[in-house]
C-alpha positions, 0 to 999 in steps of 0.5 A, spaced: 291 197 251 290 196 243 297 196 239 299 202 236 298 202 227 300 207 223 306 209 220 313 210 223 315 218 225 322 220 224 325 225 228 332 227 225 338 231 231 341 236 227 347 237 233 351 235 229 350 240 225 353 245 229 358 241 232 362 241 225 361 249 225 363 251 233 369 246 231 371 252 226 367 258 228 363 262 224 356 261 221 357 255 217 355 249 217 349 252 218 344 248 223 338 251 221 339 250 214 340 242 216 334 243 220 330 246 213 333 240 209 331 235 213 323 237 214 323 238 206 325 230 206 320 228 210 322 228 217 316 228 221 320 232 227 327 236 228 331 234 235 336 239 237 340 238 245 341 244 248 347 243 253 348 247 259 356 248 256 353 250 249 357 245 246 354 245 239 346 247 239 346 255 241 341 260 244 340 263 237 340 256 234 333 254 238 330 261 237 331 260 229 329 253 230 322 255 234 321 261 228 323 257 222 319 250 222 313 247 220 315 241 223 315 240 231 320 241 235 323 236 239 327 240 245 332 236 248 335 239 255 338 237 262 333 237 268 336 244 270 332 250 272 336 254 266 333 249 262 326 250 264 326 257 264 328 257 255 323 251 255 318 256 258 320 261 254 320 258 246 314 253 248 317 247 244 312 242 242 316 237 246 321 237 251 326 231 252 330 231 259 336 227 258 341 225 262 348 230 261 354 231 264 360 235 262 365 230 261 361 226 255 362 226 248 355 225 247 348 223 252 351 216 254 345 213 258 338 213 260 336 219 266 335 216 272 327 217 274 328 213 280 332 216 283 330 223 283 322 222 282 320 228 287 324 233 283 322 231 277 315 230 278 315 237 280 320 240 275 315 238 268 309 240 272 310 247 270 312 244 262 306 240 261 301 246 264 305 250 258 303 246 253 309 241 252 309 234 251 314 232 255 318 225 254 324 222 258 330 219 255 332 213 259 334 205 259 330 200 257 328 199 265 322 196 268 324 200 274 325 207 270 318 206 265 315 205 272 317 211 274 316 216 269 310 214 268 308 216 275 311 222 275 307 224 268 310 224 263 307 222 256 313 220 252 319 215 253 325 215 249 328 208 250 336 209 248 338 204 243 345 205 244 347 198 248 344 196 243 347 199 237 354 199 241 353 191 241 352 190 234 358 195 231 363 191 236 361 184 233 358 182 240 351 178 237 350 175 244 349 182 247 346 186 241 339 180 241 339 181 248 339 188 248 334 188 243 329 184 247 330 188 253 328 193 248 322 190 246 320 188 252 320 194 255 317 198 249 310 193 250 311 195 257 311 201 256 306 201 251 301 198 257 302 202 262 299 208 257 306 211 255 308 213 248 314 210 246 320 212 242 326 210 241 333 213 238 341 213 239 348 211 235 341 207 229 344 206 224 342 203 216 344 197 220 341 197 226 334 200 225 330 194 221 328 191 228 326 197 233 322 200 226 318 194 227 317 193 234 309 195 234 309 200 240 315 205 238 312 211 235 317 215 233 325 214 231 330 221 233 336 219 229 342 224 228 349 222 228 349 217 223 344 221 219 350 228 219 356 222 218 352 219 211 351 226 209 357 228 207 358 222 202 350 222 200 347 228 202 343 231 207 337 229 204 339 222 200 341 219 207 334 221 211 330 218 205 334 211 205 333 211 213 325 212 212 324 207 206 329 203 211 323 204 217 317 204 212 320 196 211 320 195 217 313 196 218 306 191 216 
């Protein structure tokens, strides 16, 4: 299969956003208009993760994002029949099942496919027919790539965060061995006919060598982006993270 070219998408997470509001209550800071924001700067998507405990992202939040954007949606959300049915409802552009429990403070790993392909074959059945692209976040595993792609999903999303972690905690060994195992498995995805992206814990540092794996599409940046935020601006840091990307590609 022929390497992908073009130019890098960039999906910016707006949870964050809403996590500074929910910690106050009220209306602000406001989700949406970070999600406005960022598609003005050239965010080529909006990602937001609607949690089972509404931790940040809201009910009203997504109806205002589905009214509101002239860039796709990327709905980020737990395998649960809850889910499903708002999926159904609001038709995102694309759904992102990911991995999600009570107790973390954000998404710490990969869905396990493997595990429960029965299930969720039939699950992103319905989702496909609606018309959603449908996309797994998970490791950088031969194993879990081999099982999303039978149980037809069109997307993975390979978690960055080992990587990122590896990197931050001074840990070079690791951090060039999770970036190898993320580049294999992007080309291994790739082969198999899957559309690669990426995201989790990037940061300006650490973003340079997954831009430049040729099979990744498309980049879901979020924490870093709301962090650098409140000393640069919104959206400052979403075009220093592009220039950043668009280096990173011939």
């Amino acid at each position: 299969m022929t390497t992908p070219t073009g130019p890098l998408r960039l999906g910016v997470n707006i949870d964050h956003v809403a996590t500074v509001r929910n910690a106050r209550g009220g209306a602000t800071p406001d989700p949406l208009r970070a999600a406005l924001l960022a598609q003005e700067a050239g965010a080529d998507g909006i990602t937001a993760h609607l949690r089972e405990d509404r931790r940040h992202i809201s009910d009203a939040d997504i109806e205002g994002l589905m009214a509101v954007l002239k860039v796709p949606l990327n709905f980020e959300m737990a395998a649960t029949d809850e889910m499903q049915k708002i999926a159904l409802r609001h038709k995102p552009h694309a759904v992102c099942l990911v991995s999600e429990k009570r107790e973390e403070r954000t998404t710490e790993g990969g869905l396990d496919v493997a595990q429960d392909e029965n299930r969720l074959a039939h699950y992103i059945a319905p989702l496909r027919e609606a018309g959603c692209r449908v996309s797994i976040f998970i490791a950088a595993d031969a194993r879990q790539i081999d099982a999303a792609h039978r149980i037809g999903a069109q997307v993975i999303e390979l978690h960055t965060g080992a990587y990122c972690d590896a990197h931050s905690g001074g840990d070079f060994t690791a951090r060039d061995a999770e970036l190898d195992k993320l580049r294999t498995m992007a080309a291994h995805a790739h082969a198999l006919g899957l559309e690669v992206h990426a995201g989790h814990g990037l940061t300006y540092e650490t973003v340079h060598p997954v831009a430049a794996f040729p099979e990744v599409m498309e980049l879901n940046i979020g924490h870093f982006l709301i962090g650098e935020a409140i000393f640069r601006g919104l959206q400052p840091a979403i075009a220093e993270m592009r220039r950043l990307m668009e280096d990173a590609r011939p």
